[in-house]
N, C-alpha and C positions, 0 to 999 in steps of 0.2 A: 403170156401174150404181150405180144410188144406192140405202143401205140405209137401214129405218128403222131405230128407234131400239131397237128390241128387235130387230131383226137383226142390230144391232151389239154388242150385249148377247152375244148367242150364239155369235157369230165367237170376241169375248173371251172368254167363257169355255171355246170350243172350244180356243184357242192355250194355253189356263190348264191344262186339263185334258190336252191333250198333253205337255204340260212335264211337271205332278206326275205321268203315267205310267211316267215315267222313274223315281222311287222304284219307285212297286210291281213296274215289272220288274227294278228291281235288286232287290229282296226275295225275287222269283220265284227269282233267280239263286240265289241264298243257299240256298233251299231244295233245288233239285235236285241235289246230290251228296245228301242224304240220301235222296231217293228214288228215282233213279233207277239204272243201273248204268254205267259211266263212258264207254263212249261213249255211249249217248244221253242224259247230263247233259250231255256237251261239246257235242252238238248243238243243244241246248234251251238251254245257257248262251250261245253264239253267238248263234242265232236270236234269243235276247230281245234279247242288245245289238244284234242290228242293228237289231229292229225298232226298240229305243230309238233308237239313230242316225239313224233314217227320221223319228221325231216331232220331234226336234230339228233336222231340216233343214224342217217343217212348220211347229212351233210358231212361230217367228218371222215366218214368211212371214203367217200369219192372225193376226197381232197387229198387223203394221204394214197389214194391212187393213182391219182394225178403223178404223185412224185413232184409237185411244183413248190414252187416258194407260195407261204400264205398271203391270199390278198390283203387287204383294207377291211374285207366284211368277215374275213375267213380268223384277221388276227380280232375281231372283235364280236366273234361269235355270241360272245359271254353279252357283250347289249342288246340281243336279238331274243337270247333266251330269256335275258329279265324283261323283254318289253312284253314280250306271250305272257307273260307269268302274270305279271303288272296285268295288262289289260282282261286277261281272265278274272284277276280279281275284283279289277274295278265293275267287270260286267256281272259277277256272282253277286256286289256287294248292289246295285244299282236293282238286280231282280230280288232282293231282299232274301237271299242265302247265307252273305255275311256280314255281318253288321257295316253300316253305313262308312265310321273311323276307322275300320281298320286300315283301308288302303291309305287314308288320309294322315293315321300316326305310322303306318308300315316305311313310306316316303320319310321324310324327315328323318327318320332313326335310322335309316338305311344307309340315309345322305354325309349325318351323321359317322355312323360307327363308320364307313368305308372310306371318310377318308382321314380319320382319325389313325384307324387301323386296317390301311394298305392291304390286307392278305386275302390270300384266295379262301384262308376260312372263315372271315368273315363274310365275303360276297357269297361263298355256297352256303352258309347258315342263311343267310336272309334271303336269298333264292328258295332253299328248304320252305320255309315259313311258306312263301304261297306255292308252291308244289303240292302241297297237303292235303288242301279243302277239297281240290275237286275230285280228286277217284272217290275219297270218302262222301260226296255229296252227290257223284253219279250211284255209289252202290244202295244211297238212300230212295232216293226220289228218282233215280234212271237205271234201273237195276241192270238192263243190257248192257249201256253205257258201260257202270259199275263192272263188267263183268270184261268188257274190252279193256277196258283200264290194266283189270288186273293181266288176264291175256297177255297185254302191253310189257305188264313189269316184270313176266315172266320170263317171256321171250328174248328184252332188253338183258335180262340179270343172265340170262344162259350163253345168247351170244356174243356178249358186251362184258360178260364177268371178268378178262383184266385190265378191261377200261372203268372198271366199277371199283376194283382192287388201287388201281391208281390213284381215282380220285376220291377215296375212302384213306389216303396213305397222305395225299395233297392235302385233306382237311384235315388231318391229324398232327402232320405236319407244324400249322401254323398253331396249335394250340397251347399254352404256357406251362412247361414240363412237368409238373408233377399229374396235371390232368391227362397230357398226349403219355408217359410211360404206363399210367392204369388203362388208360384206354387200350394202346400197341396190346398191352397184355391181354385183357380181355378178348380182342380180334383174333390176336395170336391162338389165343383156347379154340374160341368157335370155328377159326378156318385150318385147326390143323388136318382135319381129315381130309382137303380140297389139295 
């Protein structure tokens, strides 16, 4: 299907607008320990990061549809998804899920090691670090949640698997040879039947 030119205008800024959704539901997250009472701020803090995790497996896909050059939001995706992540954590640690420091030592060492050491596997490891907590603390205390999460990561790894393979290759990549050759190897064993 061929779009015009103002349909391609709207895809982009559809993929644009998905991306910076990702703030305001991190913002959303922020707010609900103040209003609501602790389990359904943990339900509502989930819920938004997952749906945030749902536009960031979206937003890309209707960017490279577009067929355009990336914008300003589109080349800096990667801010959008550490700030979801970020404020999920900060609103887990504030409803008393994850300890108070973490988010507080997570910052600094972040700030630290990334620009220390520039590479994308440093910023996906400490991105990792808060991706973690919460499917694991939906499948605790929000077992539904828990169970969309996984849903989530099933769905993501089936129709996203060599966008997963890529940046499973990216983080490997940046890591100091003798670690990234054992590792290639070991992926190599487990994905040769794929």
């Amino acid at each position: 299907m061929i779009l015009t030119r103002e349909e391609i205008r709207w895809v982009r800024l559809a993929a644009d607008a998905l991306t910076f959704s990702r703030l305001m539901l991190g913002l959303a997250m922020l707010v609900c320990p103040l209003l609501l009472e602790q389990s359904r701020a943990l339900a509502a803090v989930l819920w938004l990061n997952l749906a945030g995790l749902a536009t960031d497996a979206l937003d890309g896909e209707l960017g490279r549809y577009s067929g355009t050059a990336l914008t300003w939001i589109g080349k800096n995706d990667y801010l959008f998804d550490l700030g979801l992540a970020f404020c999920t954590t900060v609103a887990l640690a504030r409803l008393g899920f994850l300890w108070w420091w973490f988010p507080v030592a997570w910052a600094p060492c972040f700030l630290y090691f990334s620009l220390r050491f520039p590479t994308d596997t440093v910023r996906m490891g400490f991105l990792f670090i808060l991706l973690v907590p919460p499917p694991f603390l939906a499948l605790v205390y929000q077992r539904t949640i828990g169970l969309a999460y996984i849903l989530f990561i099933i769905l993501a790894a089936a129709f996203k698997y060599q966008r997963l393979i890529q940046n499973i290759n990216l983080f490997i990549e940046g890591l100091p040879g003798a670690g990234r050759q054992r590792l290639q190897a070991v992926l190599r064993h487990l994905l040769k039947d794929r």
